[in-house]
C-alpha positions in Angstrom: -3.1 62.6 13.8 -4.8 59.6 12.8 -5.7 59.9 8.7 -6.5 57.2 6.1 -4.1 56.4 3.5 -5.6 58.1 1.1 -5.6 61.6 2.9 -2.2 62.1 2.6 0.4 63.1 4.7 -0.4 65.1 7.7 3.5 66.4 7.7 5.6 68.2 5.3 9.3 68.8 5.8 11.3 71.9 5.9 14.3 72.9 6.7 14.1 73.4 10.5 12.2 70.2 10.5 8.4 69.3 9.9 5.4 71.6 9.6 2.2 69.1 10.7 -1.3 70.0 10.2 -3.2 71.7 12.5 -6.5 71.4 13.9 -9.1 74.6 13.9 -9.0 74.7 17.4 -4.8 74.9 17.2 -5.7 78.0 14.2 -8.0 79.8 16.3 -5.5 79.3 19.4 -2.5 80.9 17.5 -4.4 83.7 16.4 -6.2 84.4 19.8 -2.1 84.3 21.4 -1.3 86.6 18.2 -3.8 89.0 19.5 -2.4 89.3 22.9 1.1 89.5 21.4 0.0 92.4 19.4 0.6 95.7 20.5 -0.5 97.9 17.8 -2.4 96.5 13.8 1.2 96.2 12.1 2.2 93.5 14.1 -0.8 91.7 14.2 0.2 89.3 10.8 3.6 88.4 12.3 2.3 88.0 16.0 -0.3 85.7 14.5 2.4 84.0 12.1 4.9 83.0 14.9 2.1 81.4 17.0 1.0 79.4 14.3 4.7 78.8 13.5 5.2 77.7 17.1 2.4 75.0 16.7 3.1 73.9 13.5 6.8 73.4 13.6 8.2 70.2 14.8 11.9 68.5 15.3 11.9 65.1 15.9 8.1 64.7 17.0 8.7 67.3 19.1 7.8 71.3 19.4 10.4 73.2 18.1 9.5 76.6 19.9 7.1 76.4 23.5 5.0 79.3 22.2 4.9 82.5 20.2 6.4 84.2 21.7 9.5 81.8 21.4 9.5 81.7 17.7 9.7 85.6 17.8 12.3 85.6 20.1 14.0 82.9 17.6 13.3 83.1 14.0 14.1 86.3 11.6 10.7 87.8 10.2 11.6 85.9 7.2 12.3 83.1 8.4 8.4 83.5 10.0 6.7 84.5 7.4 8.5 81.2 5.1 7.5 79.0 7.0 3.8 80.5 7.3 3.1 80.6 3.8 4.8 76.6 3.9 1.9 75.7 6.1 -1.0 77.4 4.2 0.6 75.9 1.2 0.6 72.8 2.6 -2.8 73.3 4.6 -4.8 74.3 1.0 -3.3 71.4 -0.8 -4.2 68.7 2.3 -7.8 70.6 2.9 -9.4 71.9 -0.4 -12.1 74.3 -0.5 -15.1 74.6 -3.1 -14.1 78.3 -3.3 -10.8 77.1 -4.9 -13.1 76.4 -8.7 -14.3 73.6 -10.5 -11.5 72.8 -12.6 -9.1 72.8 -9.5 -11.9 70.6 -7.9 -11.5 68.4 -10.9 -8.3 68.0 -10.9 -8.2 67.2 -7.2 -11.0 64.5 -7.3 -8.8 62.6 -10.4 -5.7 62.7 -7.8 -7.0 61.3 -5.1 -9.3 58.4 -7.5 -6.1 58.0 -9.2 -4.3 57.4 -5.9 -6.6 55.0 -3.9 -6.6 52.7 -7.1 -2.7 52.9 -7.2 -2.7 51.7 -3.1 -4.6 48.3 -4.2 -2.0 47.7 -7.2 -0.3 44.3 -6.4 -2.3 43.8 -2.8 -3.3 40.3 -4.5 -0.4 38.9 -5.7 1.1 37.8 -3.4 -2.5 35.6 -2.3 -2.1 35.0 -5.6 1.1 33.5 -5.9 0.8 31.2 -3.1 -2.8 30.1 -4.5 -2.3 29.2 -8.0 -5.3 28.7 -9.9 -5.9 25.2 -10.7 -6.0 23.5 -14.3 -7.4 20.5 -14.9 -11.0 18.5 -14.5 -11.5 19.3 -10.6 -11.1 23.1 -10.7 
């Protein structure tokens, strides 16, 4: 996923490996897969939770689990509903919403102003360095 440096990162590590982003289209395909997992309203949360798991999870760039239905077949409810909250965790801090209050709005907009001037500090010292300024009559 292409993002500009001051997005942040579009991966977070766990301990199986990295949880990535997802787009809505990935969201709404792990829940529709969910659903046809689902055989009765109980399971519904950890049908939906392993096929978002399956998308999300990654091991070397890679998928860990093909499809849901893997990850159920391959991770403790646990285990499942861990890494779940990890990605909405991780999904809330990389895509705020307006819903989430002003002072958390706040505090958001100072990190990321805080962090695009911190990217620049030192770009121009290295032109610097190897363009001194001149002294003298003929600067």
């Amino acid at each position: 996923m292409d993002r500009a440096f001051w997005a942040g990162p579009d991966r977070v590590k766990v301990k199986e490996g990295t949880l990535r982003l997802l787009s809505a289209r990935e969201v709404l395909e792990a829940r529709r897969e969910g659903g046809e997992l689902t055989q009765n309203g109980r399971e519904r949360a950890l049908c939906r939770n392993a096929c978002l798991v399956a998308r999300a999870l990654e091991r070397g760039g890679r998928p860990v689990f093909e499809s849901g239905q893997a990850a159920l077949d391959g991770l403790r409810v646990e285990d499942i509903a861990r890494l779940a909250d990890a990605w909405a965790a991780f999904n809330r801090e990389c895509n705020p919403s307006p819903l989430d209050g002003e002072e958390e709005i706040q505090r958001r907009k100072k990190a990321w102003s805080t962090r695009v001037m911190s990217a620049f500090s030192g770009a121009c010292s290295v032109c610097s360095a190897l363009c001194p300024p001149r002294s003298g009559r003929n600067r």
